[in-house]
C-alpha positions as a Markdown table, in Angstrom:
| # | Residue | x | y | z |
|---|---|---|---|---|
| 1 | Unk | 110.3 | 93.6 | 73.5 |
| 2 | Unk | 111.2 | 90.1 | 75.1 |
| 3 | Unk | 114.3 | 91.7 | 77.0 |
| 4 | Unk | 111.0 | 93.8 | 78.8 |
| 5 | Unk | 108.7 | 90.7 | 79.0 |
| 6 | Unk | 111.7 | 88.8 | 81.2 |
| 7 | Unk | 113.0 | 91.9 | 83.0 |
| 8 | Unk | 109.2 | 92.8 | 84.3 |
| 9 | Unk | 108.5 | 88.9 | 85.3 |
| 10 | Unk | 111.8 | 89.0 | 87.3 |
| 11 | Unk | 110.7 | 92.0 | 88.9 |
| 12 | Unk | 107.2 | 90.3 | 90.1 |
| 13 | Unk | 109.0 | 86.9 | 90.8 |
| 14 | Unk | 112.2 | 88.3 | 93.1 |
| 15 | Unk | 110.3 | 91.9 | 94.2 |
| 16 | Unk | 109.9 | 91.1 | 98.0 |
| 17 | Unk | 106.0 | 92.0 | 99.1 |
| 18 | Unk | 105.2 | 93.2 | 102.7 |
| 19 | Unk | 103.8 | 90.2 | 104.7 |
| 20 | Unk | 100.5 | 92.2 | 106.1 |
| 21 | Unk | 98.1 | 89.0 | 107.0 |
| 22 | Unk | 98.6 | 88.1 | 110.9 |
| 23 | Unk | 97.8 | 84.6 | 112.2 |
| 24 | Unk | 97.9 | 84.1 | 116.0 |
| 25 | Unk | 98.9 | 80.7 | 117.0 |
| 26 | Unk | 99.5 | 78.9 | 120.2 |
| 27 | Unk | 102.5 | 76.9 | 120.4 |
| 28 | Unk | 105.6 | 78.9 | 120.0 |
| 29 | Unk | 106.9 | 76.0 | 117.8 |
| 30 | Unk | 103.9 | 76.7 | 115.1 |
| 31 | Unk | 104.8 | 80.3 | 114.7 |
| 32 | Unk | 106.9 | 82.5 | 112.0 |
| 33 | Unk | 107.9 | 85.0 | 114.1 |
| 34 | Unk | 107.8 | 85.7 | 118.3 |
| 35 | Unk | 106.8 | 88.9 | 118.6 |
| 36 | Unk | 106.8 | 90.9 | 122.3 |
| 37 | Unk | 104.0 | 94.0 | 122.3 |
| 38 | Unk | 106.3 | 96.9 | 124.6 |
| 39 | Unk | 104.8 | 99.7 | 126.5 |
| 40 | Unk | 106.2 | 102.0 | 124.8 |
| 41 | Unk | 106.8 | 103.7 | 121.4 |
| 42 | Unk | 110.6 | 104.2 | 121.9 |
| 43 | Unk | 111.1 | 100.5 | 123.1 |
| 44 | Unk | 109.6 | 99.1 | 119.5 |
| 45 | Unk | 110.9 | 98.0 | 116.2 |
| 46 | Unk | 107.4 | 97.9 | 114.7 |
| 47 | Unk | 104.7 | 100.6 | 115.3 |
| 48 | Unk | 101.6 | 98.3 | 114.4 |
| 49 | Unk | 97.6 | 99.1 | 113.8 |
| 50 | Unk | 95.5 | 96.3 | 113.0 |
| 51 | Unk | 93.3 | 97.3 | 109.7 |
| 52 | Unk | 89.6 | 95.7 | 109.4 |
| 53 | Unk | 89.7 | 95.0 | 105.7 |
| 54 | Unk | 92.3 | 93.1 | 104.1 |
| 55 | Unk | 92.9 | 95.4 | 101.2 |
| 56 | Unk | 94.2 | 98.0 | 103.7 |
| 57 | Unk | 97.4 | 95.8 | 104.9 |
| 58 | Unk | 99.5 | 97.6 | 102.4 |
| 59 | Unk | 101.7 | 99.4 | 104.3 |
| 60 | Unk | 104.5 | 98.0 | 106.7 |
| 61 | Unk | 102.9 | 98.0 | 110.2 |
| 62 | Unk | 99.3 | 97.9 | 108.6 |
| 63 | Unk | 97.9 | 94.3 | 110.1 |
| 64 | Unk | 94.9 | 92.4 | 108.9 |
| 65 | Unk | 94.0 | 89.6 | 111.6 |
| 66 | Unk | 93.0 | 86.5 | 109.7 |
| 67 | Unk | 91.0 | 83.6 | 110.9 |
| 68 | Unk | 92.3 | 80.6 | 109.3 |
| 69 | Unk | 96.1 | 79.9 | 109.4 |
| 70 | Unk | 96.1 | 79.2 | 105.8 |
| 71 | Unk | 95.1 | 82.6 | 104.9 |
| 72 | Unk | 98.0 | 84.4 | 106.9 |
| 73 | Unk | 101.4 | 85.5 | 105.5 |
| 74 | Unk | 102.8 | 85.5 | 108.6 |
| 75 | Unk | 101.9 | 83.2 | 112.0 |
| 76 | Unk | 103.0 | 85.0 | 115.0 |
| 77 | Unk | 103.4 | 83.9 | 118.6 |
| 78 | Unk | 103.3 | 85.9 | 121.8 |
| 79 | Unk | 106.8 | 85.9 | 124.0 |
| 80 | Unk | 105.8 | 86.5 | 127.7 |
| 81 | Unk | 109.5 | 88.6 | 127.8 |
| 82 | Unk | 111.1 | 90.8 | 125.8 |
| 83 | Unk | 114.5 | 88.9 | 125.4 |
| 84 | Unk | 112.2 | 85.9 | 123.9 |
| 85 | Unk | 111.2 | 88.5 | 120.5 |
| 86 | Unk | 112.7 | 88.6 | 117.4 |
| 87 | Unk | 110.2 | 91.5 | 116.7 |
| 88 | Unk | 109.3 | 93.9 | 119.7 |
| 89 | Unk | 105.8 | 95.7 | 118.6 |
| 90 | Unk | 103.5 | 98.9 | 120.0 |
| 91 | Unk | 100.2 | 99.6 | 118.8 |
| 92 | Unk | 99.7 | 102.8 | 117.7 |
| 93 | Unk | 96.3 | 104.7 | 117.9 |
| 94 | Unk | 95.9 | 106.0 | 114.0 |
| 95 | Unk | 97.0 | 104.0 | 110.8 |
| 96 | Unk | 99.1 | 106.8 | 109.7 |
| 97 | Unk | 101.6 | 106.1 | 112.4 |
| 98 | Unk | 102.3 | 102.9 | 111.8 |
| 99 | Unk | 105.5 | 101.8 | 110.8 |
| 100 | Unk | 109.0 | 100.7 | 111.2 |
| 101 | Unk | 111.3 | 102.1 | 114.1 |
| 102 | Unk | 114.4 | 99.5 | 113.4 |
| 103 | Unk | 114.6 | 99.0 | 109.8 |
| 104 | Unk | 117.0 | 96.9 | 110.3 |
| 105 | Unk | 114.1 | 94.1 | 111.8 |
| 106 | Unk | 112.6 | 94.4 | 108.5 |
| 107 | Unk | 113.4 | 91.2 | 106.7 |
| 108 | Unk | 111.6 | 89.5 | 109.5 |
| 109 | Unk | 108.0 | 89.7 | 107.7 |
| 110 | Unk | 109.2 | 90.2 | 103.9 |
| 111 | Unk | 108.6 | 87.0 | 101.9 |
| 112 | Unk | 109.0 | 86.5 | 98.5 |
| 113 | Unk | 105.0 | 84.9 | 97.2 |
């Protein structure tokens, strides 16, 4: 039984959780992670749709703006060019679309809580 017990609370301590909760700051120096919003789909490493409750940011891609920086898991800043992003983003239309195009990008919002 206690070989279960310490195996289960590893697996909740070092078991990465997708950062969902989006904070938009203003100074590039405040933020997590630049992020540049393409034109289109094929240009993107992120499809993105912003949710309106919190409990539906459980899906990679699935956003929930948040008010407070406090309350975000991940503060992003705005790059005015694409060579400035470590995360190129397009906004898709319907939640089931969202998603990752470059899986490669994805350790950029996976934090350990």
């Amino acid at each position: 039984m206690k070989p279960f017990i310490i195996s289960f609370v590893f697996l909740l301590c070092c078991t990465p959780l997708i950062a969902q909760k989006i904070y938009k700051v203003k100074y590039e120096s405040q933020a997590d992670l630049k992020i540049y919003a393409v034109d289109y789909e094929s240009q993107c490493d992120l499809k993105v749709y912003f949710v309106d409750y919190e409990s539906k940011a459980n899906k990679d891609g699935l956003w929930y703006p948040v008010q407070y920086e406090s309350q975000a898991d991940v503060k992003v800043f705005y790059v005015d060019y694409e060579s400035q992003a470590d995360l190129k983003i397009f906004y898709v239309d319907y939640e089931s679309q969202a998603g990752w195009r470059n899986k490669q990008k994805q350790h950029l919002i996976k934090f350990i809580h």
